[in-house]
C-alpha positions in Angstrom: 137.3 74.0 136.8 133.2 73.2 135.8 133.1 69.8 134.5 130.2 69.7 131.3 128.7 66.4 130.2 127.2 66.2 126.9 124.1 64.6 126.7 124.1 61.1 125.1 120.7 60.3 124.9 119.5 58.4 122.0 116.4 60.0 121.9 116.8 63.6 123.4 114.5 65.0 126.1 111.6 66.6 123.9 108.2 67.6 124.7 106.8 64.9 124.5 108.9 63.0 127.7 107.0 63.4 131.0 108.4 66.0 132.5 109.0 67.7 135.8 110.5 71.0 136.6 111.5 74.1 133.9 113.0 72.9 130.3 115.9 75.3 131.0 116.9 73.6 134.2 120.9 73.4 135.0 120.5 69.7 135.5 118.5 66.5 134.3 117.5 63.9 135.3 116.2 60.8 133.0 114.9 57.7 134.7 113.9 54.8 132.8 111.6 53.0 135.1 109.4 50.3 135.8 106.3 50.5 138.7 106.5 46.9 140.1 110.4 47.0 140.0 111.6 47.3 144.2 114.5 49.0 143.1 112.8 51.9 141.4 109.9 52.3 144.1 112.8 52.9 146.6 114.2 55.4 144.3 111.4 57.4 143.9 111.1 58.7 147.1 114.9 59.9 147.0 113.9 61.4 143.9 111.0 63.1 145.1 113.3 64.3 147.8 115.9 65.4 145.4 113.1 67.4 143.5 112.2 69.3 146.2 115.3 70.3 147.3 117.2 71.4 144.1 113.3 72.9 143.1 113.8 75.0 139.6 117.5 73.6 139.4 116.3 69.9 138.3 114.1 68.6 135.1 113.0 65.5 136.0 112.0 62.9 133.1 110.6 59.6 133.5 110.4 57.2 130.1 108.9 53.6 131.0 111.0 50.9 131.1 108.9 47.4 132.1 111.0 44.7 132.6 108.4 41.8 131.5 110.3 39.0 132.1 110.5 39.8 135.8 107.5 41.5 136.7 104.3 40.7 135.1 102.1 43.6 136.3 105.0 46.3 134.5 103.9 46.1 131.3 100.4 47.3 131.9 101.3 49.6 134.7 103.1 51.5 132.3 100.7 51.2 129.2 98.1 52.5 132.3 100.1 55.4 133.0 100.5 56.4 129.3 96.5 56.3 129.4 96.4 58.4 132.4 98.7 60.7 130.6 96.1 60.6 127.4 94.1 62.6 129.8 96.8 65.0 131.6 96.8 62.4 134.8 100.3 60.7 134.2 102.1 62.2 137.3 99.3 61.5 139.2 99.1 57.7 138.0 103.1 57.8 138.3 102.7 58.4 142.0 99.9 56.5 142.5 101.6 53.5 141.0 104.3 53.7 143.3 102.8 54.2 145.8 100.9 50.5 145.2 103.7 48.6 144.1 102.7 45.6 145.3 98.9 46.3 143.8 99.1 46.6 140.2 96.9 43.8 138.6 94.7 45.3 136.0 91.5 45.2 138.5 93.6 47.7 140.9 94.6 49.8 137.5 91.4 50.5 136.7 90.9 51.6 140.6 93.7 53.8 140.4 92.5 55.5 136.6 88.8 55.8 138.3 90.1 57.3 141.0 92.0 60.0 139.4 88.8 60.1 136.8 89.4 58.6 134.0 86.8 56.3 132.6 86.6 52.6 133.2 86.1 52.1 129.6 88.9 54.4 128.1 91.1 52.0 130.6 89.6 48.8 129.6 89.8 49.5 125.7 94.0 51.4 126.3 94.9 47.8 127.9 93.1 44.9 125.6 94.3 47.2 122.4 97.4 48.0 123.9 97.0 51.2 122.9 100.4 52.4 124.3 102.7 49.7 123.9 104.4 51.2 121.3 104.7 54.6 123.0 106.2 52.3 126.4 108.1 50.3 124.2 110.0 53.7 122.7 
């Protein structure tokens, strides 16, 4: 006997989730996370891992989900990420910001958009506008 779980997302996977792996998947995976959370940076790498090892079998989504009143860097890490996604970098920025958990004051978020070549000023004007709160807040 298969077991089948219906989705009970309250806002379905669509298009405009970052996404990893094929929409037709068998499985997915939705993670609402937050960069400076130590929980979810040692979860990514078992993701990561998980990815790679089910390949075309797993759609991986990742929705933001800063958790302010804990850790004060989240907030823009994740309206940074958005930005980077503005300009087809967000997986990149995803990784990077992982990567620099403990690194993600707005002077390193700027490093980190630079460095994936984004400009300083599209990263400057995202965070004091809060460009993509809303779109982190959804």
């Amino acid at each position: 006997m298969r077991t089948h779980f219906a989705p009970k997302l309250v806002l379905p996977v669509s298009e405009r989730d970052h996404i990893r792996g094929p929409a037709n998947a068998p499985v997915t995976l939705v993670e609402y996370g937050d960069y400076q959370c130590p929980y979810c940076g040692l979860a990514n790498p078992i993701v990561d891992a998980i990815r790679r090892e089910l390949g075309d079998g797993l759609r991986f989504v990742f929705r933001n989900f800063p958790l302010t009143e804990v850790h004060p860097h989240a907030e823009h890490a994740a309206e940074i990420a958005e930005a980077a996604g503005a300009h087809n970098k967000f997986w990149e920025m995803h990784d990077l910001l992982y990567a620099h958990q403990d690194a993600l004051d707005d002077r390193h978020l700027a490093e980190y958009a630079a460095s994936l070549g984004v400009a300083a000023s599209a990263i400057k004007s995202a965070l004091d506008q809060h460009a993509y709160s809303g779109r982190v807040r959804e």
